[in-house]
N, C-alpha and C positions, 0 to 999 in steps of 0.2 A: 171502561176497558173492554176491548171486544179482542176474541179469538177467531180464528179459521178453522174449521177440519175439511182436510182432505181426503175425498174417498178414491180408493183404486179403481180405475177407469178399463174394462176389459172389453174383449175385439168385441164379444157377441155375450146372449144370452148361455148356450153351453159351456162358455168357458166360465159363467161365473158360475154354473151349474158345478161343474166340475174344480172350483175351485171350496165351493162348500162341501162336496165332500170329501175332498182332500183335506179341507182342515178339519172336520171332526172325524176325521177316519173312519166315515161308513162305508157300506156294503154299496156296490156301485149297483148290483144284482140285487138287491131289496131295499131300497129308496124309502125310508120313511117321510114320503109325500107329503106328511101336512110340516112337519119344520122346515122341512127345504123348501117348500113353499112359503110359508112365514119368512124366511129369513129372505126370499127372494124379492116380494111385496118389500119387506123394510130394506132395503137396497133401491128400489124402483122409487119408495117415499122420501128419501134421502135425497135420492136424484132432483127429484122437482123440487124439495125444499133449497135444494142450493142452484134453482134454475138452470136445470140442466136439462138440456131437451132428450127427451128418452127415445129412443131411436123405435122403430114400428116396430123389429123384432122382438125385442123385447115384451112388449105388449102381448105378442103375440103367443110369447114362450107363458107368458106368467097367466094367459086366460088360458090355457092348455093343463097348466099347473091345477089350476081351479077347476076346474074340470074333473081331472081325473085325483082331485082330495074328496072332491062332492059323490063320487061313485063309491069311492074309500068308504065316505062315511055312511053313505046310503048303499047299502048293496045291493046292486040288481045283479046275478050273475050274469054273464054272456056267455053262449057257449058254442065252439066253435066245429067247423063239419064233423069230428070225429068226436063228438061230445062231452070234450074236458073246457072244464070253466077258462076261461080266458083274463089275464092279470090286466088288469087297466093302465098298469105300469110299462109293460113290455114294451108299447114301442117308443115311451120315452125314454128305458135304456139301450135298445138297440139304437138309436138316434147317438146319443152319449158314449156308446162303446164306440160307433163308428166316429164321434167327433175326436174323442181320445186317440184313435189310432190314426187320424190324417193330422193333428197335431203335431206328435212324435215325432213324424216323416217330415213333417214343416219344422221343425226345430232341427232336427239333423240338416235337413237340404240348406236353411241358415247359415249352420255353420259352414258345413262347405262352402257355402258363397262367400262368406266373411275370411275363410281361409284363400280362398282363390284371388280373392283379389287382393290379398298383400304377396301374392307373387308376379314374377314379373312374368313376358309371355317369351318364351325360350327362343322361337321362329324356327326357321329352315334356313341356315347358311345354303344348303346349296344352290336354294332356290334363288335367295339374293345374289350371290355371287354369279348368275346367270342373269337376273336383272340388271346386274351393273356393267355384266358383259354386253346388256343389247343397247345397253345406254351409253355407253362408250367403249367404242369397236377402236380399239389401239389399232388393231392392223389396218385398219380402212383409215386411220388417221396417218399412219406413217406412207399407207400408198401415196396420199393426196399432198405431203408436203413438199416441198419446193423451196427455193433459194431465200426467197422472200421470207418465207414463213420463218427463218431460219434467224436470218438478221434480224427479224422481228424481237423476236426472241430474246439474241444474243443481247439487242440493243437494251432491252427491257431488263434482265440482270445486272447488264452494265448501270445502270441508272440507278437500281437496288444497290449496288454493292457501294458506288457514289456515295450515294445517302447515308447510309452507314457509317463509310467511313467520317463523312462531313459531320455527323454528332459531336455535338459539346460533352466532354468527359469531364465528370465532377469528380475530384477526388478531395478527399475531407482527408486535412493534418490537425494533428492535435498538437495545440502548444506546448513548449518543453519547457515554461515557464506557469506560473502560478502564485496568485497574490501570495497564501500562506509563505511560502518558502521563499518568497522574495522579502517578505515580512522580517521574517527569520533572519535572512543574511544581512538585511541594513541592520538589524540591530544588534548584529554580532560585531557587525563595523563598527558602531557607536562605542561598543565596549571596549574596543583595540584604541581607541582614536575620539578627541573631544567632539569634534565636527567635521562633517565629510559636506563635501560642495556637490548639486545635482551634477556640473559639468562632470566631474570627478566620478563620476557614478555612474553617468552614460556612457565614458569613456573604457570602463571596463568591457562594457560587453556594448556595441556600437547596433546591434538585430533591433530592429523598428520594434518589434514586439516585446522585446525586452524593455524597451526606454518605455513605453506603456505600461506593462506589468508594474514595471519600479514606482512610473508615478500613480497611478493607482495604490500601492502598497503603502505611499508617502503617504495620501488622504486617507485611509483608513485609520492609521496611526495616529497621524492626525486629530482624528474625530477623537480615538480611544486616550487622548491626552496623554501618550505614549512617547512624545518626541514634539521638538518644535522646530518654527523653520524663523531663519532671519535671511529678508530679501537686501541684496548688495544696491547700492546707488549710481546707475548708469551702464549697471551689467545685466544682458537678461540671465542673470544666474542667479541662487538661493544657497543657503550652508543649512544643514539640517543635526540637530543635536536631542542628547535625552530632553525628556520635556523635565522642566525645574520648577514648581511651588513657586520658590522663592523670587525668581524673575518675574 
C-alpha cells in the first residue's frame, strides 16, 4: 500500500520565504535565520526526494541563507562608513519587503484583469455609425440607380413573395373521436340491445375516422374478453354481442 504527498509548488524562492513566515507569524524585521533556513533546506530535500527539479534560484536563495546563518553563528562584526555594526540580515529583508510589496500590486493588477475581462468592450457608436456610413453611402447609391436596377429588384421580391406563398401549410386536427369513449358507447349499445351488426354501427356515424376508431375499439374488447363477435355467411358483415362463458 503506498501513498502520495503533495507539496505546495511556489513562483520563486521569496515567496516561499515569505510564506514561512507567514505561517509562523514572525517578525519580517528580525528573521530568525537559522529556522527559516532549516525549514527552507527541508523544502528543497523534499523537492529532490520527489524528483523535482529544483530551479537555480532557489539554490541560490538557500546558499545566501547559509551564509548569512554561518556569520549569525560566527560573529565577525562589519561595520559600515559611519561606524555602526552592520546586520547580516538586512539585505535579505530589504530584498523581502520589496518582494512583498510588488506582490500586493500583482495580485490586485490580477484582479483587475480577471474583472475586465468578463466585461464586454462598450465601443464608440458614433464612430461605427460613421464606418457604416463610408461603407455604404445610401445617397451615392440612390444617385446611381436606374430603371433596371429597379426591375431588378421588384422582380426579386416578386419571386420571394411567390415562394412563400407556394409553401405547404401543415395544419394538425385532433380527432374528436377516441378508443376509450368509443369503448364506452358500444357497450352502452350492447346493454340496450342483444347484438348490434358492424353495418349497423358504421351506419350511425359514416366519418372514415369513426369506422376506424369503432373497429379498433371492437379488438380491444376483444382481446379484454369483454364482447364477442359472430361472422355472417356470405355477408362481409359481423354482429357483435356481450362476451358469454357459456358459449
Amino acid at each position: 500500500m503506498s501513498f502520495e504527498v503533495q507539496l505546495p509548488l511556489f513562483k520563486g524562492p521569496f515567496d516561499l520565504l515569505l510564506f514561512f513566515i507567514e505561517r509562523d507569524e514572525l517578525d519580517i524585521n528580525d528573521i530568525p535565520i537559522s529556522k527559516i533556513t532549516n525549514d527552507f533546506l527541508d523544502y528543497l530535500h523534499h523537492l529532490e526526494q520527489m524528483n523535482i527539479e529544483v530551479a537555480s534560484e532557489f539554490i541560490l536563495v538557500a546558499a545566501s541563507l547559509m551564509k548569512v546563518k554561518s556569520k549569525m553563528l560566527v560573529p565577525r562584526p562589519e561595520i559600515d562608513e559611519e561606524g555602526n555594526e552592520v546586520d547580516p540580515r538586512t539585505e535579505l529583508v530589504q530584498r523581502l519587503l520589496e518582494y512583498r510589496k510588488y506582490k500586493s500590486v500583482l495580485e490586485e493588477l490580477s484582479t483587475l484583469e480577471t474583472s475586465r475581462l468578463n466585461k464586454e468592450k462598450r465601443g464608440n457608436a458614433v464612430k461605427e455609425i460613421k464606418k457604416l456610413a463610408e461603407v455604404n453611402n445610401v445617397e451615392l447609391e440612390l444617385q446611381e440607380i436606374d430603371l433596371y436596377k429597379l426591375l431588378k429588384v421588384f422582380r426579386k421580391a416578386i419571386e420571394h413573395f411567390e415562394y412563400e406563398q407556394a409553401k405547404p401549410i401543415h395544419q394538425v386536427v385532433q380527432y374528436a373521436y377516441t378508443i376509450t369513449e368509443q369503448k364506452t358507447k358500444l357497450l352502452d349499445k350492447l346493454d340496450a340491445v342483444e347484438k348490434i351488426s358492424f353495418v349497423d354501427l358504421i351506419a350511425e356515424d359514416k366519418d372514415k375516422i369513426a369506422v376506424i376508431f369503432n373497429f379498433l375499439s371492437i379488438l380491444e374488447l376483444l382481446q379484454l374478453k369483454m364482447i364477442s363477435i359472430k361472422v355472417g355467411i356470405g355477408y362481409n358483415n359481423f354482429w357483435v354481442s356481450r362476451f358469454d362463458e357459456s358459449n
